[in-house]
VOBA-1610 file (N, C-alpha, C; in pm, whole numbers, padded with zeros to 5 digits, always signed):
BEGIN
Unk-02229+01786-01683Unk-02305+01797-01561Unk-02223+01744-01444Unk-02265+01804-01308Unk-02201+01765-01172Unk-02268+01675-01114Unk-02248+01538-01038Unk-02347+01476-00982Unk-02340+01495-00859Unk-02435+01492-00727Unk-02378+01516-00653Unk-02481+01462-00519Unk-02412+01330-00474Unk-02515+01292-00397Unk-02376+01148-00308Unk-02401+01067-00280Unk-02293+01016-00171Unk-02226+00942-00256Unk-02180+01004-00311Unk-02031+00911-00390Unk-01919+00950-00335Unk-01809+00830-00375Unk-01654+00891-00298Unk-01625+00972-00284Unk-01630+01091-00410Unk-01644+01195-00429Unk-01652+01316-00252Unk-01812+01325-00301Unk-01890+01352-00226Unk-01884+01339-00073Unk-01817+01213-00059Unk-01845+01138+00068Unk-01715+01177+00122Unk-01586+01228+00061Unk-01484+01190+00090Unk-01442+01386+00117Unk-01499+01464+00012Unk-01536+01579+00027Unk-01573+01611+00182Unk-01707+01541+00202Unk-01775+01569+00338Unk-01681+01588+00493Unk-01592+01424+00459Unk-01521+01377+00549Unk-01365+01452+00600Unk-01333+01500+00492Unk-01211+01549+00514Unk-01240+01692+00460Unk-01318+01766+00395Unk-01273+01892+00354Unk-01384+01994+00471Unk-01438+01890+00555Unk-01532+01986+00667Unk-01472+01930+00797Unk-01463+02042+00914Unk-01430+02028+00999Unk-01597+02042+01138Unk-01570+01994+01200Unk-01665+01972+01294Unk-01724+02129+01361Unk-01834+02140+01374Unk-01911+02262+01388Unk-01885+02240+01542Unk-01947+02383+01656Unk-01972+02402+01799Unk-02025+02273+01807Unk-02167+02201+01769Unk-02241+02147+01851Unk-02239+01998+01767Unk-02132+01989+01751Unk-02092+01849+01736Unk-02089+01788+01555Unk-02205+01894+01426Unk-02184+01885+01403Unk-02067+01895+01265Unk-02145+01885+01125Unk-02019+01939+01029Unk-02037+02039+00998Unk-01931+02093+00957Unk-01965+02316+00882Unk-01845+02260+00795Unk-01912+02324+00682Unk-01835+02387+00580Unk-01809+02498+00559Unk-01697+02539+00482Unk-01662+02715+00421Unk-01790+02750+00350Unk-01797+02867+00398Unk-01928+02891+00313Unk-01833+03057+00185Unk-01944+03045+00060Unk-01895+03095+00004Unk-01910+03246-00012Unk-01786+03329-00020Unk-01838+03450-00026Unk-01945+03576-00037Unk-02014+03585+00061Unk-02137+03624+00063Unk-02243+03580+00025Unk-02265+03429+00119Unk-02343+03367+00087Unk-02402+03304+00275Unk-02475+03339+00298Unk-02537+03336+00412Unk-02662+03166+00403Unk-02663+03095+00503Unk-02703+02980+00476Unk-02893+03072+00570Unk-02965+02971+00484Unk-03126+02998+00484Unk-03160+02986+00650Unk-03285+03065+00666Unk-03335+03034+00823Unk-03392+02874+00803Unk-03429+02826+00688Unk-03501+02679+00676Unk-03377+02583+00716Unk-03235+02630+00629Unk-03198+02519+00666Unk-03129+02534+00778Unk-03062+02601+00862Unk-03003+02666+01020Unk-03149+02633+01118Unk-03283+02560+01093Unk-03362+02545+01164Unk-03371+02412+01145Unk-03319+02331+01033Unk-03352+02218+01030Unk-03198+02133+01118Unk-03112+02237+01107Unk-02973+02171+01174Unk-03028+02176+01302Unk-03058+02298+01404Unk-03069+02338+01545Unk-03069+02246+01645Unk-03171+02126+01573Unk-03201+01992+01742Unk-03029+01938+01685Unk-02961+01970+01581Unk-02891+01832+01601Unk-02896+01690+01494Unk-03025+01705+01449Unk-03070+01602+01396Unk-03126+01571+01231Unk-03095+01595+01133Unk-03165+01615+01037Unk-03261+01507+01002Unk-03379+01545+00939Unk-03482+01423+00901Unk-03483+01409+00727Unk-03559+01314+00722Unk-03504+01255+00613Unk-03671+01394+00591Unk-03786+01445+00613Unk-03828+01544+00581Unk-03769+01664+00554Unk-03664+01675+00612Unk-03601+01799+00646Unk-03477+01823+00548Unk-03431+01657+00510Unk-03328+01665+00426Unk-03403+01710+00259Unk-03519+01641+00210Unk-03608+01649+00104Unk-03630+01783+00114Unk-03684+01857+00194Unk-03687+02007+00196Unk-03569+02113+00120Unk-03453+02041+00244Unk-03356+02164+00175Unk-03345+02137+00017Unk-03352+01984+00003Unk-03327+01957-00187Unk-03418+02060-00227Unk-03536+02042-00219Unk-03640+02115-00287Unk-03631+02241-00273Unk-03543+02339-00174Unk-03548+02463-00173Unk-03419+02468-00237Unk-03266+02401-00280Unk-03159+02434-00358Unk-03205+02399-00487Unk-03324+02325-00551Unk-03400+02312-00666Unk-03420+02458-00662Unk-03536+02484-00635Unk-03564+02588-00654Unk-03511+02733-00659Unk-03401+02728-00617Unk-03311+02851-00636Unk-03260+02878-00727Unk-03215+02711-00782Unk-03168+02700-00903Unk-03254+02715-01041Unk-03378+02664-01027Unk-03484+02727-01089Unk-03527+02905-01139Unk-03482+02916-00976Unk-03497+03074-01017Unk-03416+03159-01093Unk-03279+03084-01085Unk-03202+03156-01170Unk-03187+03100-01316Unk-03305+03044-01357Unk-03308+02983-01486Unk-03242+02833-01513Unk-03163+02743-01405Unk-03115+02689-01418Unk-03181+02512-01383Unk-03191+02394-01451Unk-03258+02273-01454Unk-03195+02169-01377Unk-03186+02099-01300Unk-03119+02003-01233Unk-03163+01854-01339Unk-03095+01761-01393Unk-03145+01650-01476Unk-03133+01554-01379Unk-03194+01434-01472Unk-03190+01281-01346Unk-03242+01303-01249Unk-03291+01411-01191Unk-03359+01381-01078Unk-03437+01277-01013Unk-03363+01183-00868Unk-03434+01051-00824Unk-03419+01035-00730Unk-03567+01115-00625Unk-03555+01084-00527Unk-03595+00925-00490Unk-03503+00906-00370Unk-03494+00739-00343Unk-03554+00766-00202Unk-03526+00609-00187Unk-03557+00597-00002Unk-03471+00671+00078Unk-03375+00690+00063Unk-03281+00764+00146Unk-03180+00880+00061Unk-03140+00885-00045Unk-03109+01000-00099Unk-03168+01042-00209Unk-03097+01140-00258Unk-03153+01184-00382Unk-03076+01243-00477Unk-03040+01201-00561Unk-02967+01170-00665Unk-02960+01270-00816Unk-02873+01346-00847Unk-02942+01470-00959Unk-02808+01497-01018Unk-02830+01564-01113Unk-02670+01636-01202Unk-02750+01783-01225Unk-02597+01843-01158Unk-02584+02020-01192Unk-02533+02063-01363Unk-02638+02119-01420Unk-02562+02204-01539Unk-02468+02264-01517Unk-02361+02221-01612Unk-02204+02313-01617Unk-02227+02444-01609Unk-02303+02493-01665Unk-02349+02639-01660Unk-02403+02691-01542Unk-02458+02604-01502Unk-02517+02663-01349Unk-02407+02646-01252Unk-02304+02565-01265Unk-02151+02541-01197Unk-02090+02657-01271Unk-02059+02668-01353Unk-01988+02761-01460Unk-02002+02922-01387Unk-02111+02950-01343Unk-02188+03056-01330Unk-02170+03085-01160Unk-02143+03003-01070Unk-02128+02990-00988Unk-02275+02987-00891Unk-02383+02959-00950Unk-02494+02953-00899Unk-02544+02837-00813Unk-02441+02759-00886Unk-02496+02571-00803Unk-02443+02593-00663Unk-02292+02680-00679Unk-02246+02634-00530Unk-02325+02822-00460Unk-02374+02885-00465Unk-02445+02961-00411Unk-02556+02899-00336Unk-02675+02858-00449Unk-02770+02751-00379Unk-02757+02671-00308Unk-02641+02605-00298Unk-02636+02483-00238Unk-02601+02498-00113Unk-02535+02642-00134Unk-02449+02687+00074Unk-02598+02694+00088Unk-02665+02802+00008Unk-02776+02873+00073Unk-02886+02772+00139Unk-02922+02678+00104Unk-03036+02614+00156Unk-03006+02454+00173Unk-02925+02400+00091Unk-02909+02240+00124Unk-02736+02157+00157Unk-02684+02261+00181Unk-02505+02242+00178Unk-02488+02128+00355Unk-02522+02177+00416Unk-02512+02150+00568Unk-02652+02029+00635Unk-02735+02026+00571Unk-02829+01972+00570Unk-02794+01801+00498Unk-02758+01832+00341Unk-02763+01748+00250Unk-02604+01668+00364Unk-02502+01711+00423Unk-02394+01656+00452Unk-02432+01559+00564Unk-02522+01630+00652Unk-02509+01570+00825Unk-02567+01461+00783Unk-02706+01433+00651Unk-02799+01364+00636Unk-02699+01262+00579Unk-02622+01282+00473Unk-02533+01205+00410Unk-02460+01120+00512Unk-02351+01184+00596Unk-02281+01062+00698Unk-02369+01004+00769Unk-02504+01085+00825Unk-02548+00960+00910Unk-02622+00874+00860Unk-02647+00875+00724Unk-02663+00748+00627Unk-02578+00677+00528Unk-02390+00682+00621Unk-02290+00641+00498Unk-02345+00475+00473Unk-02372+00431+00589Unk-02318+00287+00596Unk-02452+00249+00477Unk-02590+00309+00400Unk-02643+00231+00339Unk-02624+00350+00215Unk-02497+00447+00189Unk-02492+00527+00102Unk-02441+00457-00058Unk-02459+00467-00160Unk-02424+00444-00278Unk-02243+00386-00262Unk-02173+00452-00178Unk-02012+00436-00185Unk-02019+00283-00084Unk-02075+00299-00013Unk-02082+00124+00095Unk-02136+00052-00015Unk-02213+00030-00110Unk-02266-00057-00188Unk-02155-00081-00277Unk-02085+00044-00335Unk-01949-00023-00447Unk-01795-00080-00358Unk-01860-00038-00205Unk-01708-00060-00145Unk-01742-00201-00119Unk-01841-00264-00061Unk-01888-00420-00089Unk-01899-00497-00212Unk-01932-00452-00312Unk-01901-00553-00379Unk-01778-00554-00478Unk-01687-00448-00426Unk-01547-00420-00448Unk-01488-00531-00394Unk-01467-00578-00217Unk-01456-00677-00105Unk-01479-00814-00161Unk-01620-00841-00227Unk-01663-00923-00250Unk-01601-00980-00406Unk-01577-00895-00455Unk-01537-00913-00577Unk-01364-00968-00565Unk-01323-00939-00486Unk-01120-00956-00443Unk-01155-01076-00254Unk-01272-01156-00298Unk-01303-01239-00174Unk-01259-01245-00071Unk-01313-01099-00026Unk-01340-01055+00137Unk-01499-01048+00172Unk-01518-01125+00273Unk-01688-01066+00301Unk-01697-00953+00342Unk-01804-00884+00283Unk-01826-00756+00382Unk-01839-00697+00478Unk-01752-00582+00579Unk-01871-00558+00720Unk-01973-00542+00691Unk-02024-00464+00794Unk-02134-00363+00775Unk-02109-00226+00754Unk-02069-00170+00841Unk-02003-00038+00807Unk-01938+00017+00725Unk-01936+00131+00649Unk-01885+00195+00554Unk-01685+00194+00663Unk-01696+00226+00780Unk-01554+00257+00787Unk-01506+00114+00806Unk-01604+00030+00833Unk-01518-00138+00863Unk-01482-00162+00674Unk-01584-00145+00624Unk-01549-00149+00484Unk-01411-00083+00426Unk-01374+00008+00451Unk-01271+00095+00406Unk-01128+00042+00485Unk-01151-00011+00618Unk-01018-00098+00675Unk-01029-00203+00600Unk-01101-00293+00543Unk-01116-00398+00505Unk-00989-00384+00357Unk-01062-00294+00264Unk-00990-00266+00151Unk-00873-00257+00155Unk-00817-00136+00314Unk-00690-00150+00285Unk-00608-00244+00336Unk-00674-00304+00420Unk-00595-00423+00490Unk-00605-00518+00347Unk-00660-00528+00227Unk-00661-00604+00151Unk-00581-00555+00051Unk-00512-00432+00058Unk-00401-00347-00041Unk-00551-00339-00181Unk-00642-00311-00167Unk-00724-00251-00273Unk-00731-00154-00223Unk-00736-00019-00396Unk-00732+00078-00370Unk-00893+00119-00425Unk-00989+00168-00398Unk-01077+00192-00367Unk-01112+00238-00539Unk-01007+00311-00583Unk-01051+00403-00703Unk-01040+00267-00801Unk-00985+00193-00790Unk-00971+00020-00896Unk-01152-00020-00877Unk-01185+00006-00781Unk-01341-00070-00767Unk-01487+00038-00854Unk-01424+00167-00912Unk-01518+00225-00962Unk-01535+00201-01094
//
């Protein structure tokens, strides 16, 4: 299974493999004939995604995936994200990354950075800090100068 929710991974994906959209914010490549939903291109429009709006697109890339026979496991939605593993087969098949342009790709990202600093990767990058006795910032990017100004390499703390 794929997990796929704000881990380094994920987070690091977001940061460097998307470049900044017209209106400030992120776009990704989208995949070959794969056109992103009016739900979620309406939930980007102000600018702003809500944490309603982010739960939505999940529930509509669920459901796509559903439709094509396919189960998402672990599913846990939290206070602020939501947390799941893709069947290899539904990756395999190329259906996960279909769904995911289609309804929660752009949505699930903007929602992701503008919640790095309390995302799953700030929690292991602190007590990474804490663990090699540095106190923590606050910030996910004060966190990440911190590490390297401390010559830790980030992938030692997973």
């Amino acid at each position: 299974m794929r997990w796929r929710a704000v881990s380094l991974i994920g987070l690091l994906g977001v940061l460097v493999g998307c470049a900044p959209s017209a209106d400030g914010g992120v776009a990704g490549p989208v995949a070959a004939n794969t056109q992103r939903s009016a739900e979620q291109e309406a939930a980007l429009a102000d600018g702003d995604v809500t944490l309603d709006e982010y739960r939505a697109g999940f529930r509509r890339f669920q459901a796509c995936l559903e439709a094509e026979g396919y189960a998402l496991a672990d599913v846990v939605v939290g206070d602020v994200l939501v947390d799941y593993g893709v069947p290899a087969t539904a990756v395999d098949a190329g259906v996960d990354e279909r769904c995911y342009v289609e309804e929660y790709e752009l949505v699930d990202t903007e929602w992701q950075v503008k919640n790095e600093d309390t995302s799953y990767t700030a929690e292991v990058a602190a007590q990474c800090l804490v663990d090699h006795g540095v106190a923590p910032a606050e910030t996910l990017a004060e966190k990440w100068e911190q590490l390297e100004a401390a010559g830790v390499d980030f992938a030692d703390c997973l």
